[in-house]
C-alpha positions in Angstrom: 0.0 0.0 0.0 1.0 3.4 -1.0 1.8 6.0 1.9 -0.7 9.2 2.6 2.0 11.5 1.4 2.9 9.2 -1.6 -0.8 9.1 -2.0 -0.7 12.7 -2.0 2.0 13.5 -4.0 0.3 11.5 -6.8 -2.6 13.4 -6.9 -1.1 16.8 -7.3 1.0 15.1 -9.9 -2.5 13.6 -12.2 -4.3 17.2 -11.3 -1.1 19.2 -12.4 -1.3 17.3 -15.4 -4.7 18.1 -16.6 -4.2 21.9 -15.7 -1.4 21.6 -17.8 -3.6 20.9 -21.2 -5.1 24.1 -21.0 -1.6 25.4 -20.8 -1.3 24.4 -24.5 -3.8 26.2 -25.7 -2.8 29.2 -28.2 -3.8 32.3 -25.6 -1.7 30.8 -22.8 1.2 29.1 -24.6 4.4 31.3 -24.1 7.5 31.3 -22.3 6.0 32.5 -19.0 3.8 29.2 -19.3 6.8 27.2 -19.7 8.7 28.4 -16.7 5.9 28.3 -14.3 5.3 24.2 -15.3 9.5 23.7 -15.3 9.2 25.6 -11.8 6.4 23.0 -10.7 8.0 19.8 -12.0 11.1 20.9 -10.4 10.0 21.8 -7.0 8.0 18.2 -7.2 11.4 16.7 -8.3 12.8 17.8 -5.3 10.6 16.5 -2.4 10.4 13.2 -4.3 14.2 13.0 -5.1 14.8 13.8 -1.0 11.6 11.8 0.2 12.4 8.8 -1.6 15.3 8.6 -3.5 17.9 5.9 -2.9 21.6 6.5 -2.8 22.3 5.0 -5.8 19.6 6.8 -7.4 21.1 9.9 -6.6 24.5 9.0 -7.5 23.6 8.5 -11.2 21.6 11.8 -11.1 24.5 13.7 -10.2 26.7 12.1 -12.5 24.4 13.1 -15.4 23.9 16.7 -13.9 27.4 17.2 -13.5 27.8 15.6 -17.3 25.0 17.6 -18.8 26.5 21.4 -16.9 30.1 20.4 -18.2 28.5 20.2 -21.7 26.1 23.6 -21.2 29.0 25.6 -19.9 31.2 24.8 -23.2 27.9 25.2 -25.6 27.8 28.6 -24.5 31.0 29.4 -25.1 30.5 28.1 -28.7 27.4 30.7 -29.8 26.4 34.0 -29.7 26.5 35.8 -26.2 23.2 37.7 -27.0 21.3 34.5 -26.8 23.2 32.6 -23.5 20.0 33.5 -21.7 17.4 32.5 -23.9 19.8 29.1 -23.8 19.7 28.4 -20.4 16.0 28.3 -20.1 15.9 26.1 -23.5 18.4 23.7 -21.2 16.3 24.0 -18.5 12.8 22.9 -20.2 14.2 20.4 -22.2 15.8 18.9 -18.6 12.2 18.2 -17.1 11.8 14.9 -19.1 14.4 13.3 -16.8 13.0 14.9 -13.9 9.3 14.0 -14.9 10.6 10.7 -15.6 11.9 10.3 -12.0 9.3 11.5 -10.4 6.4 8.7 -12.1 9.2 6.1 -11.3 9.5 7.2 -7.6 5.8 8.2 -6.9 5.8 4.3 -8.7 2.2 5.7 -11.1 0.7 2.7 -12.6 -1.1 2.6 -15.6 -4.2 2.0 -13.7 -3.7 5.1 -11.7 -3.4 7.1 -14.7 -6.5 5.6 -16.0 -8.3 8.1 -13.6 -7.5 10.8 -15.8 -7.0 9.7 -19.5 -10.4 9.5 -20.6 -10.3 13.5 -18.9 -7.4 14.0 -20.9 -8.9 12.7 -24.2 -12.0 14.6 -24.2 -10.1 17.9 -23.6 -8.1 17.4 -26.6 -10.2 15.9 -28.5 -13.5 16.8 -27.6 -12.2 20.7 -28.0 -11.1 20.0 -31.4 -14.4 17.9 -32.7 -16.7 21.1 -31.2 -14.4 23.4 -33.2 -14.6 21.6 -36.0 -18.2 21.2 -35.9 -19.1 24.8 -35.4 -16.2 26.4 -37.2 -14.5 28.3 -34.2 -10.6 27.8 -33.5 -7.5 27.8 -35.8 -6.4 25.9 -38.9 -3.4 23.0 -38.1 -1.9 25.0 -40.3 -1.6 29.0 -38.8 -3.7 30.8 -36.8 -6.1 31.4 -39.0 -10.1 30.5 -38.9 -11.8 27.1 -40.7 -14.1 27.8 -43.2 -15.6 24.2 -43.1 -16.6 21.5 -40.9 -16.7 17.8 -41.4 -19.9 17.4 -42.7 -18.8 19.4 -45.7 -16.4 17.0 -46.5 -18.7 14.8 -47.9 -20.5 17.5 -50.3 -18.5 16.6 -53.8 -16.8 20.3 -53.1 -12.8 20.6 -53.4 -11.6 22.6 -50.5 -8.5 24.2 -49.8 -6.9 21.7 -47.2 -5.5 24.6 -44.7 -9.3 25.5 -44.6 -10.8 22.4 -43.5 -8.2 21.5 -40.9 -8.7 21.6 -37.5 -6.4 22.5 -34.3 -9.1 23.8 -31.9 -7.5 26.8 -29.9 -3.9 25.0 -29.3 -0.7 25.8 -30.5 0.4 23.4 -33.1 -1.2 20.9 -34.6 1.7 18.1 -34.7 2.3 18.6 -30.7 -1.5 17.9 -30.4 -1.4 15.1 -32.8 2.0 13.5 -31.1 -0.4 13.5 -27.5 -3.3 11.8 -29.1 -1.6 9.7 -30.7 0.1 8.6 -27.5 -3.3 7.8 -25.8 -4.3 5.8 -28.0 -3.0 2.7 -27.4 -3.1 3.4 -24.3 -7.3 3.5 -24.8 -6.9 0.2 -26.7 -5.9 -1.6 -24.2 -8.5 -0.3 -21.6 -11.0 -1.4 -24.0 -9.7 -4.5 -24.9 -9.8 -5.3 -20.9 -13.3 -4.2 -21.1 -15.7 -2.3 -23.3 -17.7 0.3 -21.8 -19.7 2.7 -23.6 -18.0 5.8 -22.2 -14.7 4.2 -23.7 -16.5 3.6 -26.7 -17.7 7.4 -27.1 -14.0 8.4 -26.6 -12.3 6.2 -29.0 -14.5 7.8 -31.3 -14.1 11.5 -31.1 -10.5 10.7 -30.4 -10.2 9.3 -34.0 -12.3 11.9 -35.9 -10.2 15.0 -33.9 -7.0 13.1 -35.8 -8.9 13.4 -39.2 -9.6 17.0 -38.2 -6.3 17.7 -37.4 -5.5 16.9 -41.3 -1.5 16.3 -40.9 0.0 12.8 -42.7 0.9 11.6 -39.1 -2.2 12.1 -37.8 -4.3 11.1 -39.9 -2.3 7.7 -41.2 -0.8 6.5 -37.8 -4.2 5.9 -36.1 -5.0 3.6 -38.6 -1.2 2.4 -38.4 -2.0 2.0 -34.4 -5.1 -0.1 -34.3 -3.9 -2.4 -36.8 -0.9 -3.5 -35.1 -2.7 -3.6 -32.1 -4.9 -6.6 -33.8 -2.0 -8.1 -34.7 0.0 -7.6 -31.5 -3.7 -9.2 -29.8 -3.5 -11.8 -32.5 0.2 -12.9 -31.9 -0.6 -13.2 -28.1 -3.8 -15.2 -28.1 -1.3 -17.1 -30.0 1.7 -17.7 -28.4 0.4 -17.0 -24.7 -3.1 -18.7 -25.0 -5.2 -15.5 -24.1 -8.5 -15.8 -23.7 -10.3 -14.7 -26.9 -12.5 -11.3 -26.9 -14.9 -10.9 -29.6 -16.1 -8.1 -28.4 -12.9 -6.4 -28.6 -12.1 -7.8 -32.1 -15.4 -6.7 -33.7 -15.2 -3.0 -32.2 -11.6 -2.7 -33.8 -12.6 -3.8 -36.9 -15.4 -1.6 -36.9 -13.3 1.2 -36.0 -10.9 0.8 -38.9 -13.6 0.5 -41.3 -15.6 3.6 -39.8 -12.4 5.4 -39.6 -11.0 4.1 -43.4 -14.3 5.4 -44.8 -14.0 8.6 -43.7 -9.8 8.9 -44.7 -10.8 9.2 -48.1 -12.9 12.2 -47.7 -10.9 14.1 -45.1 -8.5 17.2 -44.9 -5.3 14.8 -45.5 -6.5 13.9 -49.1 -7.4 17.2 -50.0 -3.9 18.2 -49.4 -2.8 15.3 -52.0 -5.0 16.9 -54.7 -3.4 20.4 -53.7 0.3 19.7 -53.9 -0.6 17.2 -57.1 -2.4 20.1 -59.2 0.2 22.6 -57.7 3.0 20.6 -59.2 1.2 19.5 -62.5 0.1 23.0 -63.5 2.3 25.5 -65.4 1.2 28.4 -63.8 2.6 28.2 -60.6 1.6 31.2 -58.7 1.7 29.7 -55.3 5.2 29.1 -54.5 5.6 27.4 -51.1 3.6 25.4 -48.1 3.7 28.8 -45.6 2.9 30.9 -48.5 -0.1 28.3 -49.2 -1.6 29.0 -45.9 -2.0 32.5 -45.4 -3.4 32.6 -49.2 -0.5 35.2 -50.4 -0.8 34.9 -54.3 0.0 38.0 -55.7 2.4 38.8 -53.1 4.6 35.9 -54.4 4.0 36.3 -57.9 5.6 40.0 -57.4 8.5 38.2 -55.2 9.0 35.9 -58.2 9.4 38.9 -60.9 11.9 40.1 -58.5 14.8 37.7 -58.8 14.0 35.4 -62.0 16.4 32.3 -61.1 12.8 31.3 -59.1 10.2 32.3 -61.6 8.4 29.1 -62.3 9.7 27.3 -59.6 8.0 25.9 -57.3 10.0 27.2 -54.0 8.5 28.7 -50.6 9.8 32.3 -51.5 9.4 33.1 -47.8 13.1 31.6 -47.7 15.3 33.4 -49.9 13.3 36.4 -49.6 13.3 36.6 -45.6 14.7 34.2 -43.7 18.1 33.5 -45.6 17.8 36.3 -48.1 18.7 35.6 -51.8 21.4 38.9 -51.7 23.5 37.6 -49.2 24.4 34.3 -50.8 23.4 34.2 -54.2 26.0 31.5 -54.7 23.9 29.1 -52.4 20.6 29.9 -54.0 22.2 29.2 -57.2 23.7 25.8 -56.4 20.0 24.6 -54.6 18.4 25.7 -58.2 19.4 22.6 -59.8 17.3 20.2 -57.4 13.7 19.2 -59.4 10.3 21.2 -58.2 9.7 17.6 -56.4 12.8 18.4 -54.2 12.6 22.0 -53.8 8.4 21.9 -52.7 9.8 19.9 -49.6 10.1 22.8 -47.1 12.3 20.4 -44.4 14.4 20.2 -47.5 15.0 23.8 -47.8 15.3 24.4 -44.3 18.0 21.9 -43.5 20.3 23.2 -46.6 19.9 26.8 -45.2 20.9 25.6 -41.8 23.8 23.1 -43.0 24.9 26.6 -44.9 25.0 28.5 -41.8 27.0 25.6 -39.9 29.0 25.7 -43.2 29.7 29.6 -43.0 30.3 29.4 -39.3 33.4 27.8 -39.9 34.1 26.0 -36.6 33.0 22.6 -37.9 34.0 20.5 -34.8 33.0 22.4 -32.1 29.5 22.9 -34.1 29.4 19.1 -34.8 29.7 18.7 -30.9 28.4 21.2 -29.3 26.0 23.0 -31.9 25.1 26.6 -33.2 22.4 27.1 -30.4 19.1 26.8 -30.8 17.9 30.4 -30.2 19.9 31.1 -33.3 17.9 28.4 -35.7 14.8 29.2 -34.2 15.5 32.7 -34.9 15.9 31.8 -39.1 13.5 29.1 -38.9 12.3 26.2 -36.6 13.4 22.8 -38.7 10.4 20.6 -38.4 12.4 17.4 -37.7 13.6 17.2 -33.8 16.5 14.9 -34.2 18.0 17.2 -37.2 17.3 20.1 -35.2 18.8 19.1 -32.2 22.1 18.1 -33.7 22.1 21.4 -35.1 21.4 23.4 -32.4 23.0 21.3 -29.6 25.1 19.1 -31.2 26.2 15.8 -31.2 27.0 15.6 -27.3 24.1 17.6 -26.5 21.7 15.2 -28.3 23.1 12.2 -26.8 22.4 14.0 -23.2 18.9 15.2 -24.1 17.5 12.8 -26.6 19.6 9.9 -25.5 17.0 9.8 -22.5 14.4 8.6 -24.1 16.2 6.1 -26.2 18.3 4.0 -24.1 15.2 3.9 -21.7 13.2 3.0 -24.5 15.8 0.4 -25.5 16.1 -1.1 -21.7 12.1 -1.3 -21.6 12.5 -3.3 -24.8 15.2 -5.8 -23.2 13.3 -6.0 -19.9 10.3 -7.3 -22.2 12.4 -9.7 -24.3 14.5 -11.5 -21.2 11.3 -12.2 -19.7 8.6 -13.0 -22.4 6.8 -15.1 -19.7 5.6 -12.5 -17.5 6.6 -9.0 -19.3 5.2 -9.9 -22.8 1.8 -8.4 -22.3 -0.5 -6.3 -24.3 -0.9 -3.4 -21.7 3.1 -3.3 -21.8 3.4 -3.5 -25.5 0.4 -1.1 -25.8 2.6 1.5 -23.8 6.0 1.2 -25.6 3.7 1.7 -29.4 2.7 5.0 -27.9 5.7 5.9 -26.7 7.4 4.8 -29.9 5.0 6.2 -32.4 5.9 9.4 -30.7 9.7 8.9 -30.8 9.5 8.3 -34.3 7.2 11.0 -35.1 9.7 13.5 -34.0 12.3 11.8 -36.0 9.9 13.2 -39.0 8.4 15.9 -37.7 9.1 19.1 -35.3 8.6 21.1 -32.0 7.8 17.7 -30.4 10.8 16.5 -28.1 11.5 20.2 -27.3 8.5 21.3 -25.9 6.9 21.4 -22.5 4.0 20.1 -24.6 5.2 17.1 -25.1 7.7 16.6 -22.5 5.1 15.9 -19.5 2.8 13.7 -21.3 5.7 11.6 -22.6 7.7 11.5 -19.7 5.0 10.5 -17.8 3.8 7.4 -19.7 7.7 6.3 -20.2 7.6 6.7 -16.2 4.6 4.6 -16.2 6.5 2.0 -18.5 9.2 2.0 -16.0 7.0 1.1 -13.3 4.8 -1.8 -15.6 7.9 -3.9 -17.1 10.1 -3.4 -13.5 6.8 -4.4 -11.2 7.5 -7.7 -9.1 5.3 -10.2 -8.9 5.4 -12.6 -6.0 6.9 -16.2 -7.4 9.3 -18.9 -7.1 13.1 -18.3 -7.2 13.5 -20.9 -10.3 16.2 -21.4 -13.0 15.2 -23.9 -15.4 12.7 -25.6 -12.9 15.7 -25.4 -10.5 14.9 -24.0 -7.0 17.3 -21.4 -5.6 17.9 -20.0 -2.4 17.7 -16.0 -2.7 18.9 -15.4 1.3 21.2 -12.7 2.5 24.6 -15.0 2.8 25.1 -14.2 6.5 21.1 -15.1 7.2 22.1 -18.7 5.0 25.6 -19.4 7.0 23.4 -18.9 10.0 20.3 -21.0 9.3 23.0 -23.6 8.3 24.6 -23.7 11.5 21.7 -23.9 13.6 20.8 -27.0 11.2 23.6 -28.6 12.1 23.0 -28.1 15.3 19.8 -29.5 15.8 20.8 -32.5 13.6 19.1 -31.6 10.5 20.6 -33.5 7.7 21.5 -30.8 4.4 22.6 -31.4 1.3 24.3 -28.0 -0.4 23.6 -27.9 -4.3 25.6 -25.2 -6.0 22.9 -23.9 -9.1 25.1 -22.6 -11.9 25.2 -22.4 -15.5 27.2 -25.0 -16.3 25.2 -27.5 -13.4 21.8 -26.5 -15.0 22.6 -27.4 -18.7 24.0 -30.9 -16.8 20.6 -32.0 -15.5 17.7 -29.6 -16.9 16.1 -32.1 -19.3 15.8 -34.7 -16.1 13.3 -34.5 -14.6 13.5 -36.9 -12.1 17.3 -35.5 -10.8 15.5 -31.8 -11.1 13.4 -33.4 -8.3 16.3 -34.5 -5.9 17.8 -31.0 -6.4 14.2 -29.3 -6.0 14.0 -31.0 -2.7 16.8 -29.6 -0.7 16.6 -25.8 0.5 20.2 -24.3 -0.1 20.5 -24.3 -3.6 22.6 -21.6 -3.9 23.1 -19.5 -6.8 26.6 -20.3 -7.4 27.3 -18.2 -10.9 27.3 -14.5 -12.1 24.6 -16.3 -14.6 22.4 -17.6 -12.2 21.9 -14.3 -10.6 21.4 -12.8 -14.0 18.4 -15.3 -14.6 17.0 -14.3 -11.4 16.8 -10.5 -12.0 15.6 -11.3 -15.1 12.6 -12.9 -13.7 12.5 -9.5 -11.4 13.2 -11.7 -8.5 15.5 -10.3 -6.1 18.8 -12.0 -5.3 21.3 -10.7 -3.2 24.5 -11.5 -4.9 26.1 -14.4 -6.6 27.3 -17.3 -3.5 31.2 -18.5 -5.1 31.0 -22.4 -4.0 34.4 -22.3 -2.5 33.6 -18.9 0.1 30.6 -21.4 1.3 33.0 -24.5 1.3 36.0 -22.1 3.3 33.2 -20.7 6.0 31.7 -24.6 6.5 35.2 -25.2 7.6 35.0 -22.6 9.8 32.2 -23.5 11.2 33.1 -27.2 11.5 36.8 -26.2 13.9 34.4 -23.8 16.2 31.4 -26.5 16.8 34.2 -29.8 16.6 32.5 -31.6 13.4 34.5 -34.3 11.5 35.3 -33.1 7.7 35.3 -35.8 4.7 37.3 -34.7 1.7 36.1 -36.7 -1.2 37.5 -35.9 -5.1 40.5 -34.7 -7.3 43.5 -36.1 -7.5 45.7 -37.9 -4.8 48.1 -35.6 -4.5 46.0 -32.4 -5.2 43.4 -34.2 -2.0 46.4 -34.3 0.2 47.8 -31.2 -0.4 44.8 -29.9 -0.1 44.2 -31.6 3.4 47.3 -30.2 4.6 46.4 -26.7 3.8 43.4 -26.6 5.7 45.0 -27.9 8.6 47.6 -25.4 8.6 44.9 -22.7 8.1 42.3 -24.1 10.3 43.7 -25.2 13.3 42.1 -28.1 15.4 40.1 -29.1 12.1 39.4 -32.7 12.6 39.7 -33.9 8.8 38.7 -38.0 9.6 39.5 -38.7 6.0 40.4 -38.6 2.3 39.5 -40.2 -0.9 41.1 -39.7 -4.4 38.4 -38.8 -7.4 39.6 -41.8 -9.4 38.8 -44.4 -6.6 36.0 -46.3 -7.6 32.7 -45.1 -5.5 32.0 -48.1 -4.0 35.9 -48.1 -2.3 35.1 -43.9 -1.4 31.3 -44.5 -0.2 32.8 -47.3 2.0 35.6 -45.2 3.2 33.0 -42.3 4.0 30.6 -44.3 6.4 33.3 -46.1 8.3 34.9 -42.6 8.9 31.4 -41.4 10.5 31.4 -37.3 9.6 29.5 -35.1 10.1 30.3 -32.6 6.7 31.1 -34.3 3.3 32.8 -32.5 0.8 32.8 -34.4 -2.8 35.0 -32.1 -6.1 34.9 -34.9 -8.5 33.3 -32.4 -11.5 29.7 -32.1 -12.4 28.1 -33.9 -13.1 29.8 -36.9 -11.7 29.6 -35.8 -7.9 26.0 -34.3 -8.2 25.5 -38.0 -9.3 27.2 -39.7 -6.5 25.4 -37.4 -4.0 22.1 -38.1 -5.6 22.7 -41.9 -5.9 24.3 -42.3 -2.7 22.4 -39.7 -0.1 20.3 -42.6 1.5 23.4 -44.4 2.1 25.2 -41.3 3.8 21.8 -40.4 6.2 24.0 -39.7 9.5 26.4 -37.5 7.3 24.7 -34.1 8.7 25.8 -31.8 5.9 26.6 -32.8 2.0 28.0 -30.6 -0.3 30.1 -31.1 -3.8 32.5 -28.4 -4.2 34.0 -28.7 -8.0 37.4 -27.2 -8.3 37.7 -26.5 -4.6 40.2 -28.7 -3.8 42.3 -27.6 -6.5 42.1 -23.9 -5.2 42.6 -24.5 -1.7 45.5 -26.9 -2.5 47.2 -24.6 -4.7 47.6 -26.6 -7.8 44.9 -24.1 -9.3 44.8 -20.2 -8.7 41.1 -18.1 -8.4 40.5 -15.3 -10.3 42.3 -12.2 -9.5 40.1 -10.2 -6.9 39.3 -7.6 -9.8 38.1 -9.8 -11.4 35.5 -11.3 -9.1 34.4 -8.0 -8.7 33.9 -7.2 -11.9 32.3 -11.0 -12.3 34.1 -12.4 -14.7 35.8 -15.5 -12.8 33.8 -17.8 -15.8 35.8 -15.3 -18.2 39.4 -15.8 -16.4 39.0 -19.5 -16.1 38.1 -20.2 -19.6 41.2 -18.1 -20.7 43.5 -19.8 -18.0 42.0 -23.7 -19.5 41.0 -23.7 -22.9 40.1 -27.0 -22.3 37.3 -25.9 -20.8 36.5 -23.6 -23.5 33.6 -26.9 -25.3 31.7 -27.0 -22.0 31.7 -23.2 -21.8 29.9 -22.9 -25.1 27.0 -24.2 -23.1 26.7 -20.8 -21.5 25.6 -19.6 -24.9 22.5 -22.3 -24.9 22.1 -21.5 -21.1 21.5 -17.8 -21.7 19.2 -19.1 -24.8 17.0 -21.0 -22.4 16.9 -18.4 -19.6 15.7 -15.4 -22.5 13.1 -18.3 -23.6 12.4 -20.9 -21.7 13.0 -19.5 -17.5 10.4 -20.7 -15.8 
């Protein structure tokens, strides 16, 4: 259960959230707006970060602080000093998707929690932009500029101009808006596909037309885009994880991409197709350019054409080489972009990235731009590039790019993993439903613009990545299995102690070291899984093991090395007098190894040794006439896993069994562990196989293990 003040913290959180919507619209969208939500998510940031951050949390925040200020500092020293304010607060905004990020992860926000407020959400987006639509108020998607139809004109046989008949409602820009929808969207689908209510229904619908109002490519094709890969994602699972079938759920989607197909081919989107396909077809071309198409400037760029003839019947947006990078103060790149096709030169992204790449070019410090950028008060100042991954590595470079952007990519990537190494419990529709969402949007800004840089965007998206978090890292209650295997997940001291007071009270053990390399020896029996499955200290003996346990999000203390366990039963045998059985290796390596532990465990009482390469029946004979109380058999796996197994009702009044591998050889000498760096760094497997390539064929089973654990790790 979540505490009050968590409890609390949340609900600011959700109602900030909605408030912030109406932030977006056109009247209130400036940078005073901005700075009062940064102000809010930071203040938030900090009671959460205090409250209930953890100290390794923190370190990592303050290495990517301190990483991210080292970077701002020489950025400013690389552009302009009129705009290093303006700068600052562009690195401040564009900062809060870590924080926002942190905060959902923290305040741990479910999807369910969020549910409260999405369909809320929705219907202020959307609903605003159908009512607009339908009576004809608000602003085109493309300017601030008034509709002159509504949807139900669509359908009259009229052409319309497609700036006319697209709808943005009173926001700010129409691919923001369509970048938020589009984010809810799965997240809707999968609401409804848990179940269908009619207030759902109703808000899956005017979700869906606001995207055909909104008229853009993205929104208008991706919706379609989403819903059919959500079929087929909900196909693939009923599939491969046995779901239980919903035909409810099917029917309603298919109805919705047929409703929605239906209406596609009437909507804004295609009348923007007919535009740009007469406008490139026809030989008077009057209207020179996408911006000049939307505020209806005709003659105006018929007189701009007369005035410098390399663009007379061309079809260029004159607003570029007439104002923004004028013509007369580089003729010579004008000229050289005149030999692109009209096809080429109608693309306004096209000519907007040339100008900028000119500007770079002219600025004449190409490495320190490459790394650090020209600033992005300075681009936004010629002309904002409507593609956020080209704009950012122009304005903050490559470094700068990596810091900001990088965020939502390698957490994107590690949600993707988290999914993948554990199919069995993580590959779920809600959790697929959220990463399409958050991808469709990461991939929209790839294409389009003002997306990954605005406040807009940055709560909504940090929030549902925040959510993701919390959905593919959430714990469920379960066993601590490897391949069917049982493993002990106790602290080591708590395990050493439960051992003792085993021993103590006469309670027979036998000590199964669970690692990669034992697994792949006995996963396909069954029956010897059982004899393993029914002792308690399993222990996860193996950097690999571990790994397959956090996989499974179970938590695991650390990795228990065989031979520490083996060294502190010893220990425990000289304090509480029990007699020690050395079985295994060879007779020389036994001995020495005998006479090592009695020089560094004084009053051990060793009551006897067997060589590996005495027959059994000669060491299992030996063992009961010696009587003791801890066996310890290193004759390899699976060979001493084997006589344990076999032989364990033979060797009932031996209180404590456990095979020890290469232990013998260690403690004798005749083999060195892995440097202590390197059992830090958990690569022991790593420095063996390199000291005995011998053992390099039985290591190539680590490969198959890891193929079973992504798989197979139940």
């Amino acid at each position: 259960m979540k505490s009050k003040t968590k409890n609390i913290l949340i609900n600011i959180f959700l109602t900030f959230f909605v408030l912030s919507i109406f932030l977006d619209l056109h009247i209130f969208y400036n940078s005073f707006s901005t700075l009062i939500r940064a102000i809010f998510i930071s203040i938030l940031f900090m009671i959460v970060f205090f409250k209930y951050g953890k100290k390794q949390d923190r370190k990592y925040l303050y290495i990517y602080f301190f990483l991210f200020l080292i970077y701002i500092i020489a950025h400013l020293f690389n552009i302009p000093n009129s705009t290093i304010a303006s700068e600052i607060l562009y690195f401040y905004k564009i900062s809060m998707n870590l924080l926002i990020i942190y905060i959902i992860s923290k305040l741990d926000i479910k999807l369910d929690t969020f549910y409260k407020i999405l369909n809320i959400c929705i219907l202020l987006i959307s609903g605003q932009i159908v009512i607009c639509n339908i009576f004809k108020i608000g602003y085109s998607s493309y300017g601030f500029f008034p509709i002159k139809h509504n949807i139900f004109e669509w359908f009259n046989g009229k052409e319309y101009y497609f700036a006319e008949i697209s709808s943005n409602g009173f926001f700010q820009f129409g691919n923001q808006t369509s970048a938020i929808i589009l984010l809810y969207l799965p997240l809707l689908i999968n609401k409804l596909k848990n179940k269908i209510k009619v207030f759902d229904v109703i808000t899956i619908i005017i979700l869906l037309l606001s995207l055909l109002m909104l008229g853009t490519r993205i929104a208008t094709i991706v919706p379609l885009m989403i819903i059919v890969i959500s079929l087929m994602v909900y196909d693939f699972l009923l599939i491969i994880k046995k779901e239980t079938f919903k035909p409810s759920f099917m029917g309603l989607m298919v109805l919705l991409i047929m409703g929605y197909s239906a209406i596609l081919f009437s909507s804004p989107l295609m009348a923007r197709y007919d535009f740009y396909d007469s406008l490139l077809n026809t030989t008077d071309k009057k209207n020179t350019g996408e911006e000049n198409d939307k505020n209806s400037n005709e003659d105006q760029e018929e007189e701009d054409n007369e005035e410098i003839d390399i663009f007379k019947d061309r079809v260029i947006n004159m607003s570029f080489p007439n104002e923004i990078y004028p013509y007369k103060n580089d003729p010579e790149f004008w000229q050289g972009l005149m030999k692109y096709d009209d096809n080429i030169l109608s693309d306004t992204r096209f000519i907007e990235n040339s100008v900028i790449k000119r500007v770079k070019e002219l600025n004449n410090k190409p490495l320190l731009d490459n790394l650090l950028g020209i600033g992005y008060k300075r681009i936004i100042d010629m002309q904002n590039i409507e593609q956020d991954f080209v704009m950012h590595y122009y304005s903050i470079g490559i470094i700068g790019t990596i810091l900001v952007l990088g965020v939502y990519i390698l957490l994107y990537l590690y949600m993707l993993i988290k999914i993948f190494i554990n199919m069995e419990d993580k590959l779920v529709f809600k959790n697929i439903m959220l990463l399409l969402g958050i991808g469709v949007v990461l991939t929209t800004s790839y294409y389009s613009g003002n997306l990954l840089n605005s406040i807009s965007i940055i709560i909504p998206l940090g929030t549902i990545i925040g959510i993701s978090l919390n959905e593919v890292r959430s714990k469920k209650e379960k066993d601590a299995k490897v391949l069917g295997f049982n493993v002990c997940t106790e602290e080591y001291n708590k395990l050493l102690t439960n051992i003792k007071n085993d021993l103590k009270n006469n309670k027979r053990n036998i000590i199964y070291n669970i690692n990669p390399l034992i697994v792949m020896n006995f996963y396909k029996n069954e029956e010897l899984k059982d004899k393993f499955n029914k002792q308690k200290y399993n222990i996860p003996d193996g950097i690999g093991t571990v790994m397959a346990l956090k996989m499974k999000d179970i938590s695991v203390p650390s990795r228990i090395a065989g031979v520490e366990l083996f060294e502190d039963l010893l220990d425990i045998a000289v304090k509480d007098k029990y007699k020690v059985y050395l079985y295994g290796a060879k007779k020389e390596v036994v001995a020495k190894a005998k006479e090592n532990i009695e020089k560094h465990y004084k009053n051990i009482n060793i009551v006897g040794i067997t060589s590996g390469y005495e027959s059994e029946d000669k060491a299992l004979a030996n063992i009961k006439k010696a009587k003791p109380d801890m066996l310890f058999v290193a004759t390899g796996s699976p060979k001493q896993e084997e006589f344990i197994i076999n032989n364990e009702d033979k060797l009932k009044n031996v209180k404590l069994i456990m095979p020890v591998g290469g232990s013998f050889d260690v403690i004798s000498g005749y083999t060195k562990r892995a440097p202590k760096v390197w059992q830090k760094l958990r690569l022991e497997w790593l420095y063996r196989m390199i000291k005995e390539p011998k053992r390099m064929k039985s290591n190539l089973n680590l490969l198959k293990f890891m193929f079973l654990v992504i798989f197979r790790n139940k």
